[in-house]
C-alpha positions as CSV (number, residue, x, y, z in Angstrom):
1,X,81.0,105.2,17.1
2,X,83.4,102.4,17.8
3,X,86.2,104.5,19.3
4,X,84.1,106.8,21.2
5,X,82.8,104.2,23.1
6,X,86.2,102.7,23.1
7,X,87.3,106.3,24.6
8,X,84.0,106.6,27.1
9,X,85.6,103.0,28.2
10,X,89.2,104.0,28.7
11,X,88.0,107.2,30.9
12,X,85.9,105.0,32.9
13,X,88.0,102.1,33.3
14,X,90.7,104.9,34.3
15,X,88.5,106.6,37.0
16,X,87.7,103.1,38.5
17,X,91.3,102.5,38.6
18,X,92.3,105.6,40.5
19,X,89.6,104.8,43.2
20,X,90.2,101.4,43.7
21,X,94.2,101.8,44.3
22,X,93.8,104.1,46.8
23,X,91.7,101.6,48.8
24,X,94.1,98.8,48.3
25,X,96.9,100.4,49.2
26,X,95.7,101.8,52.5
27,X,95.3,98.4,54.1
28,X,97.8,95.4,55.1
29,X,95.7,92.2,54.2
30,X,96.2,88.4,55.4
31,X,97.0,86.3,51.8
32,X,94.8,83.3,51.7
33,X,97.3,80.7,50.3
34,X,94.7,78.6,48.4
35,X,92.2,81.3,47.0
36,X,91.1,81.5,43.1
37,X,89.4,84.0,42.2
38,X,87.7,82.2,39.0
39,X,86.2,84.8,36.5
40,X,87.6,87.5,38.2
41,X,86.6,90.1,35.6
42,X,82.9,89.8,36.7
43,X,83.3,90.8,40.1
44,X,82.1,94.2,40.6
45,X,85.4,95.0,40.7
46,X,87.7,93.0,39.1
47,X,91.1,92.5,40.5
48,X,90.6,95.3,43.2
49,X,87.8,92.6,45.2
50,X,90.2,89.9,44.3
51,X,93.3,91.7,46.0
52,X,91.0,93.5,49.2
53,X,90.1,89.8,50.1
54,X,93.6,88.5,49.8
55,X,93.5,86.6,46.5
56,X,97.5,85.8,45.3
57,X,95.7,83.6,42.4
58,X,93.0,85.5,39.9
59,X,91.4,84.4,36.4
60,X,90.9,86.3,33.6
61,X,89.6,85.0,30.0
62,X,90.2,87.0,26.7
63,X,89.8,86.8,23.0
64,X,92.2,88.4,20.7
65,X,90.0,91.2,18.5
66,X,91.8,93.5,16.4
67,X,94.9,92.9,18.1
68,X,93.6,94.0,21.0
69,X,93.5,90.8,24.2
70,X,90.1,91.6,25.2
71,X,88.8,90.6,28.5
72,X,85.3,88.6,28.4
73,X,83.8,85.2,28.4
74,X,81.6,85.5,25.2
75,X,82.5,86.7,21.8
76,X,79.8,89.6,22.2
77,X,80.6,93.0,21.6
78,X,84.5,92.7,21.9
79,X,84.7,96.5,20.7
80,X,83.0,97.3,23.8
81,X,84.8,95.2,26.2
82,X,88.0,96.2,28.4
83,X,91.5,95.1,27.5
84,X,93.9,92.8,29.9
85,X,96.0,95.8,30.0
86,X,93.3,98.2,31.3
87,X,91.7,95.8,33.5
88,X,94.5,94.2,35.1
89,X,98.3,95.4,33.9
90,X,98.1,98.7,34.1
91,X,96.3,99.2,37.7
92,X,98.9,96.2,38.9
93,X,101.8,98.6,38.1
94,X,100.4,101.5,39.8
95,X,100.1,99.2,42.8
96,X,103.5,97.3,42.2
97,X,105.1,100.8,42.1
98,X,103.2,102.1,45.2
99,X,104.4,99.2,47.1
100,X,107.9,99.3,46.1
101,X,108.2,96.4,44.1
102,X,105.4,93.8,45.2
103,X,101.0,93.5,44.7
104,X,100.4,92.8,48.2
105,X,101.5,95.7,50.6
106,X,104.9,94.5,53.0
107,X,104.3,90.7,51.4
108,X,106.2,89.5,48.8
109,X,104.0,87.0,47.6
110,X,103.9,87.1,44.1
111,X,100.6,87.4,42.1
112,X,99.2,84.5,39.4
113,X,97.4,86.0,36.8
114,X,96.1,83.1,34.7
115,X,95.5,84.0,31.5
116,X,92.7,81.5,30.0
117,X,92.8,81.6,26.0
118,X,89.4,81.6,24.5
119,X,90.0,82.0,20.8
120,X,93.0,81.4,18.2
121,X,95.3,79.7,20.4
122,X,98.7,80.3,18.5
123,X,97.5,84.0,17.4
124,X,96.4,84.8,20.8
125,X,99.5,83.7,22.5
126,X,101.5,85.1,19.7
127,X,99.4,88.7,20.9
128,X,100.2,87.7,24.3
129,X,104.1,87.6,23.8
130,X,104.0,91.3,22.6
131,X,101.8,92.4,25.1
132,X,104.1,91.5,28.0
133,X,107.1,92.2,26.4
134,X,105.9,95.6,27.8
135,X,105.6,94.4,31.0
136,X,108.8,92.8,32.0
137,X,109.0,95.2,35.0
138,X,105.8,93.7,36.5
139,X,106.4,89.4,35.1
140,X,108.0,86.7,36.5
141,X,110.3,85.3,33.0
142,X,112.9,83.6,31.7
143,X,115.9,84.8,29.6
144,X,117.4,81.9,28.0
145,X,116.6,79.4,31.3
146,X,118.0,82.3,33.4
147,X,114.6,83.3,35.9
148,X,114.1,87.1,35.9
149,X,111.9,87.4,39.2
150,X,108.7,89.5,39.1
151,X,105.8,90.5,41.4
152,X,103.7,88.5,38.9
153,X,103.4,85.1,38.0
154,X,101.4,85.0,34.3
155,X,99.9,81.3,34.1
156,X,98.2,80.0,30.8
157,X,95.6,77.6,30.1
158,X,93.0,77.0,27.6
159,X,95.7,74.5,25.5
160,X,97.8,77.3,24.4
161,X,100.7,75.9,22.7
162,X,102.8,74.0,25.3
163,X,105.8,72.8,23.5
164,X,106.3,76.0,21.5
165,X,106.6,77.9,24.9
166,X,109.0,75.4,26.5
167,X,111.2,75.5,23.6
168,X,111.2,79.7,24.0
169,X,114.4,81.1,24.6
170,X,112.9,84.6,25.8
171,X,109.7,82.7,27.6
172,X,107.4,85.1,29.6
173,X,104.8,82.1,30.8
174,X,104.1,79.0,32.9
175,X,101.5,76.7,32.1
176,X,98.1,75.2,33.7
177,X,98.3,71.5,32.4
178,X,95.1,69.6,31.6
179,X,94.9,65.7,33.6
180,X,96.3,64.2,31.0
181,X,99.4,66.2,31.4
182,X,99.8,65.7,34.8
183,X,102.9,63.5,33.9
184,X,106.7,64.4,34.5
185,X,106.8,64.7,30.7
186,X,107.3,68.9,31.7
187,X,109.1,70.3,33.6
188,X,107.3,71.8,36.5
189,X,109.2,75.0,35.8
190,X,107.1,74.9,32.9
191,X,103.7,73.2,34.6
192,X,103.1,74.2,38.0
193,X,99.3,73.7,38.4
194,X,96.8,70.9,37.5
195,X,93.9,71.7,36.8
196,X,90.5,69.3,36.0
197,X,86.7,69.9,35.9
198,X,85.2,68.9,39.5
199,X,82.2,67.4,37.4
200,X,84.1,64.8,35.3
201,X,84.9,63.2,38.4
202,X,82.7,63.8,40.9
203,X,78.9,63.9,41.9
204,X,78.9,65.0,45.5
205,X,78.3,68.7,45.9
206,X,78.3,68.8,49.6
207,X,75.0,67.4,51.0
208,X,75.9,64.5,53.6
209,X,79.5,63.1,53.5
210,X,81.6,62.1,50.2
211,X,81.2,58.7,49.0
212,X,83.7,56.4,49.9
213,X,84.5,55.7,46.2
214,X,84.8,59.6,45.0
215,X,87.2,60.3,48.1
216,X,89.0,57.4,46.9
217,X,89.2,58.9,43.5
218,X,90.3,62.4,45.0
219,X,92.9,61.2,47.1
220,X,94.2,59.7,43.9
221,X,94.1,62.3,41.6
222,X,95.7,64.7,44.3
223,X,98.6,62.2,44.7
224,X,99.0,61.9,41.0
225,X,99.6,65.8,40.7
226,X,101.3,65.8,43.6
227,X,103.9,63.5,43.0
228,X,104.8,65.2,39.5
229,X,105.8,68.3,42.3
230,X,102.3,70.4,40.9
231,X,100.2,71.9,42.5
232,X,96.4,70.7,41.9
233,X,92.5,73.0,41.1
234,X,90.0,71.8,40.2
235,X,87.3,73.9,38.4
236,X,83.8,73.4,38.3
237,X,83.3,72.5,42.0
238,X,80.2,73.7,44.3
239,X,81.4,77.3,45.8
240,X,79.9,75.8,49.5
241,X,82.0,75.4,52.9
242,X,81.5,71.9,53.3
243,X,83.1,71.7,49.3
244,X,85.7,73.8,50.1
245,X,86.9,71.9,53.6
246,X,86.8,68.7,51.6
247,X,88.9,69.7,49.2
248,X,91.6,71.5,52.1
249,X,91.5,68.8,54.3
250,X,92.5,66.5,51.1
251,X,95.3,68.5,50.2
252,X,93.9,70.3,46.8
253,X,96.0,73.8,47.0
254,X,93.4,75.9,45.1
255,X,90.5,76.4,45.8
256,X,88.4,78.1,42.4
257,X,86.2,80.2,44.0
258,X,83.2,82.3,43.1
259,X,82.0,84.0,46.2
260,X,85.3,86.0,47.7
261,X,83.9,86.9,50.7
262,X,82.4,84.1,51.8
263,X,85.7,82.3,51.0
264,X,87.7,84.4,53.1
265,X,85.1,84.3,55.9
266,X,85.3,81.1,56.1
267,X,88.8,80.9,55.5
268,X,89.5,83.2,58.4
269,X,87.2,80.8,60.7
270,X,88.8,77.4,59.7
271,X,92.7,78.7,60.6
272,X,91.3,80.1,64.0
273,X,90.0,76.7,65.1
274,X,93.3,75.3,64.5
């Protein structure tokens, strides 16, 4: 029963994936330089909304079952669940191809996929390494500190195993460091993002201006990132336009986002008015 839902899956997941290219490909989009898509395998359509919208940054969590990386948030039913390779690396090489070499049609911005480990760290990054091994056409890497350039950009978080990576001579990832790794400790070829929970820092979700005391606390923790040369999220935070132009107009450089549209929207509106 398992692998003929497993096959009803891979047909599915296949048909979507035929559909969904063909509408990607026959448009030129504008690349929003700050948008997350957070979660982005519980869009209706993952990676395909992401990548309509203009998304160059997209999150996807997995658990390692049967050493298979499936894509989900919960534990529940993993037999039943897609794979990173079906949801995301396989429709990103039909794309890449189609475009000659890049995700976004005639841009050559290059595509994060974070990667956000949910069970067995060293195990699941261990599944990881093999599984884009495969993919060194598609993946940004590094052969022994030489960079191998690649339409995609694989970030990890979740505390996946920092120093074992940096010390990789064949490394195929860069890391989303935690706050208190915000420090020049690695190298920001290793660590270009930093990433904390909105919550553990502030209480303003957008009604009335930003207390005096929490923008004074944002400034800071933007200038900490900043000044170790990475680039800052924070996770967690209301999905409103008021949020979102708070966080721009301080300098955070992604924005997690929940509501795609809505983001672009307003997106689109705030660089007309400038």
């Amino acid at each position: 029963m398992i692998r003929i839902n497993m096959f009803k899956n891979a047909l599915a997941i296949n048909l979507v994936v035929f559909l969904n290219f063909s509408n990607v490909q026959a448009q030129d989009l504008f690349i929003l330089p700050n948008g997350h898509s957070h979660n982005d395998y519980t869009r209706e359509k993952p990676l395909y909304d992401a990548l309509k919208y203009g998304f160059p940054s997209i999150e996807a969590d997995v658990f390692l079952f049967e050493n298979r990386m499936v894509v989900t948030h919960d534990d529940k039913q993993l037999n039943e669940k897609p794979t990173l390779e079906e949801l995301y690396l396989n429709p990103l090489r039909k794309i890449i191809n189609e475009n000659g070499g890049t995700v976004f049609k005639n841009d050559s911005t290059q595509l994060i996929l974070m990667v956000d480990l949910k069970s067995g760290k060293v195990d699941a990054y261990n599944g990881l390494k093999k599984i884009f091994s495969n993919y060194l056409d598609l993946i940004e890497w590094y052969d022994h500190g030489e960079v191998k350039w690649g339409a995609i950009k694989i970030l990890l978080t979740g505390e996946p195993p920092i120093d074992r990576i940096e010390n990789e001579d064949i490394r195929y990832f860069y890391v989303d460091g935690a706050i208190g790794q915000w420090s020049m400790d690695y190298p920001i070829n290793l660590m270009p993002r930093a990433s904390a929970n909105y919550r553990d820092y502030f209480k303003w979700y957008g009604k009335g201006a930003m207390p005096p005391s929490e923008v004074q606390q944002l400034k800071m923790l933007i200038s900490k990132a900043h000044q170790s040369g990475r680039k800052v999220r924070f996770w967690g935070c209301p999905n409103t336009v008021d949020v979102w132009e708070k966080l721009l107009g301080e300098g955070v450089d992604w924005i997690n986002v929940d509501d795609l549209k809505g983001f672009s929207e307003f997106y689109m509106k705030r660089i007309q008015q400038k």
